[in-house]
N, C-alpha and C positions, 0 to 999 in steps of 0.2 A: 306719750301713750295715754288713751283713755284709758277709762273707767272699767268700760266694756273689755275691750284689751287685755288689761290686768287680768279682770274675772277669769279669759279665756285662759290665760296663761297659767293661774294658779290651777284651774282645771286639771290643764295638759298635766301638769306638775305633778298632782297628784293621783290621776292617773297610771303616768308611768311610775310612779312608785308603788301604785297597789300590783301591777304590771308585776314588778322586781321583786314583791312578796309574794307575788305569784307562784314567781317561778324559782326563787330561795326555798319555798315552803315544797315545792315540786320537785326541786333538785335532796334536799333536804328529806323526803321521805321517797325518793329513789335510793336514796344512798343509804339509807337506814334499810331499807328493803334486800338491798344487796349486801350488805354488811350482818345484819341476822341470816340469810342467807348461807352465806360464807361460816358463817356460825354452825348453823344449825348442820352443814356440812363436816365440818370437822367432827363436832359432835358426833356424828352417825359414823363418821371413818374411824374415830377413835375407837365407838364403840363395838366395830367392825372388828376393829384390829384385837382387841382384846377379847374376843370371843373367838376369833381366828387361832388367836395364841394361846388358851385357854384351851380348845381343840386340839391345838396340835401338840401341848405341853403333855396332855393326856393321851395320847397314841403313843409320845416319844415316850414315855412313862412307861406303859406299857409293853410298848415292845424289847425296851432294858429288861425290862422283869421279868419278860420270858425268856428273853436269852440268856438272863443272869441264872435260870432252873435249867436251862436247855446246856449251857457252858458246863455247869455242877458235875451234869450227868455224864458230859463226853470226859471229863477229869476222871472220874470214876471206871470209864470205860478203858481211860488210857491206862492205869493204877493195875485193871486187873489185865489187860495186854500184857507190859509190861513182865508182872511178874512172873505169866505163862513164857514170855521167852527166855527169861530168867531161868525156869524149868526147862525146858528146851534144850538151852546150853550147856546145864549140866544132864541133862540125858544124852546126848550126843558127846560128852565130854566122855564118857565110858560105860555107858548104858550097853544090853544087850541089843543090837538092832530088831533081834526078832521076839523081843519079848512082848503080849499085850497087856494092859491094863486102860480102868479108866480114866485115869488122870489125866495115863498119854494120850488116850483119845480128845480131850478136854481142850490141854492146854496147846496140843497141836494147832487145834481148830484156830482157837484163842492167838496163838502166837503167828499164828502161817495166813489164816484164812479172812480172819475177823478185820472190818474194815468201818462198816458207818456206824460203832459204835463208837471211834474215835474222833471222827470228822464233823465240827461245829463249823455248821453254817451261819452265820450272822444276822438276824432282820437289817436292812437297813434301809427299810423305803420310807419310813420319817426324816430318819440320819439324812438319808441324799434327798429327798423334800426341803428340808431344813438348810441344805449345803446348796442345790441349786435354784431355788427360791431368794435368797438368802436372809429367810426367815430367821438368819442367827440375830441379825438386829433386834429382833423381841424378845430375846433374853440379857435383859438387864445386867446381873451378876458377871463381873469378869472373869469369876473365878470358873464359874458356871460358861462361858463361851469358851473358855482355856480347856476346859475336862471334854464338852464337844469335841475340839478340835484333837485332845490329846485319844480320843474313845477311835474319831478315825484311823489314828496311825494306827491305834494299837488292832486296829482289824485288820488293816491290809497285813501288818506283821504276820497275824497270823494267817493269814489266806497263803501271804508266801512261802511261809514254812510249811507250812501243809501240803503246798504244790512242789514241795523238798523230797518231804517223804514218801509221797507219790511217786515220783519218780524213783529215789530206792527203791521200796515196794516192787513196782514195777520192773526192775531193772533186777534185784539180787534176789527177792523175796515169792517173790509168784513163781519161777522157774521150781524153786525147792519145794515145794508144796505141790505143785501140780506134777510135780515127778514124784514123791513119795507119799503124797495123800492116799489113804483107802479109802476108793471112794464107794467101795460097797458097803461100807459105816456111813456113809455119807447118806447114801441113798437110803438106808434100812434108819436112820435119824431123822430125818427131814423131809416128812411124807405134807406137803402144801399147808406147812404150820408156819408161821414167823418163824424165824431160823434163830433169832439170839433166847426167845423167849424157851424154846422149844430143848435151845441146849442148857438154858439153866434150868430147866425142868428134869433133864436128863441127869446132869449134874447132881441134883440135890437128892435124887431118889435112888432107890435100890435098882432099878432098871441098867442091864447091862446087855450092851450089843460090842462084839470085840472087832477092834481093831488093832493096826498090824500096818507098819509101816512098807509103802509098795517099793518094791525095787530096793532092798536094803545093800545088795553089790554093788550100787552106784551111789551110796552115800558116803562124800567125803565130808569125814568128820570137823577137823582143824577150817574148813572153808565153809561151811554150813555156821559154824561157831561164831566165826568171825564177823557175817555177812547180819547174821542174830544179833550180834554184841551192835556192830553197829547202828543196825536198825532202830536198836532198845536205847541209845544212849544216845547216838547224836542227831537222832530224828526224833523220836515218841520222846523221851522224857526231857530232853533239850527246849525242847515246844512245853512241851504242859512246863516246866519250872520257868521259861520266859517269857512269851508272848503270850500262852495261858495266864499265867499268875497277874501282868500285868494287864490284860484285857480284862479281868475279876473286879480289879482293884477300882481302873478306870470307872468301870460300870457301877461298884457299888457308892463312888465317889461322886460321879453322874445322878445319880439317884434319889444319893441322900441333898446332893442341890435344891431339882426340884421338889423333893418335900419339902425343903426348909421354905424354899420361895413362892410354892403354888400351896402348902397346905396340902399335898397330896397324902394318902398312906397306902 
């Protein structure tokens, strides 16, 4: 091999090695371009994700807090049901049928009539957001996805038991009412005002319109009692002492999570 030769050779040589750095240096700041990339992706999904769940921690928050006032109130509503047919029971235990007062008027309403002041509706369009998303993955806390899960049972519980006393209701409780309601107290009470608001207004004040049980020759006492006692104990206060008390607890257990974990108040 010449001289020349040689020369040409080392040429080629080095060449293709500038060639090879070429494309190490090309490969080399592709793959840096797509790996920042990849980066700078997560980055933005994380930050997605946390402001997503951020969002939704503060709706779900929210909407506990109103059901946990909203729950309060239907307790309260159940408490004085209750003890209007507590009243009831013993007026029909040996009351005169035809005697009037206010109270009877009251707790009649209260025990016979009175209905969405006991029936708690639930929110739960975070809850099943949360449930069909399965946004539960972005809560961290075990303890905190366990009170989720346990907040669900504790609704349907009560949805069931609800759709319990309804049916009583329906079935032993509306017949007696709607056969011995006066419903000309009814009408001369309830002139297009709110109807609960309007009877504890009536209640609280000196204002009397008399009432007077309709059809007092068809009221059987000993069955009227019974169909009351029921109602009062293994429907209304059977609910509010378990699927209430535990839907309270869940909620406020639920609650106090995310404040400890989101910082909420």
């Amino acid at each position: 091999m010449n001289e020349t030769e040689t020369s040409q050779n080392r040429t080629s040589v080095v060449a293709i090695f500038k060639d090879w750095k070429k494309y190490i240096f090309e490969f080399l700041m592709l793959f840096l371009a797509v790996y920042l990339g990849f980066v700078a992706e997560n980055i933005r999904e994380d930050f997605a994700e946390r402001q997503y769940t951020q969002e939704l921690v503060r709706s779900f928050y929210e909407e506990l807090r109103n059901d946990s006032v909203a729950v309060a109130a239907r307790v309260e509503g159940r408490l004085k049901k209750e003890r209007a047919i507590e009243y009831m029971v013993n007026f029909f235990r040996d009351s005169s049928l035809t005697v009037s007062s206010k109270p009877l008027a009251v707790n009649f309403v209260w025990a016979l009539a009175a209905r969405s002041p006991i029936i708690f509706t639930p929110r739960t369009i975070v809850l099943e957001q949360i449930k069909s998303t399965g946004a539960l993955r972005y809560f961290k806390s075990e303890e905190l996805r366990k009170l989720i899960g346990d907040l669900s049972v504790a609704i349907d519980y009560i949805l069931v038991r609800q759709e319990y006393e309804s049916s009583i209701f329906y079935t032993y409780i509306e017949p007696v009412m709607t056969t011995h309601m006066d419903f000309s107290f009814q009408f001369k009470l309830f002139q297009g005002e709110s109807i609960f608001e309007r009877l504890a207004e009536y209640e609280s004040s000196a204002e009397y319109i008399p009432f007077q049980l309709s059809q007092p020759e068809k009221v059987d006492r000993l069955k009227i009692m019974n169909v009351l006692s029921y109602y009062h104990t293994n429907g209304l206060k059977s609910t509010r002492l378990i699927p209430f008390k535990n839907y309270i607890e869940v909620n406020a257990g639920v609650l106090r999570q995310l404040r400890k974990a989101y910082d909420l108040k």
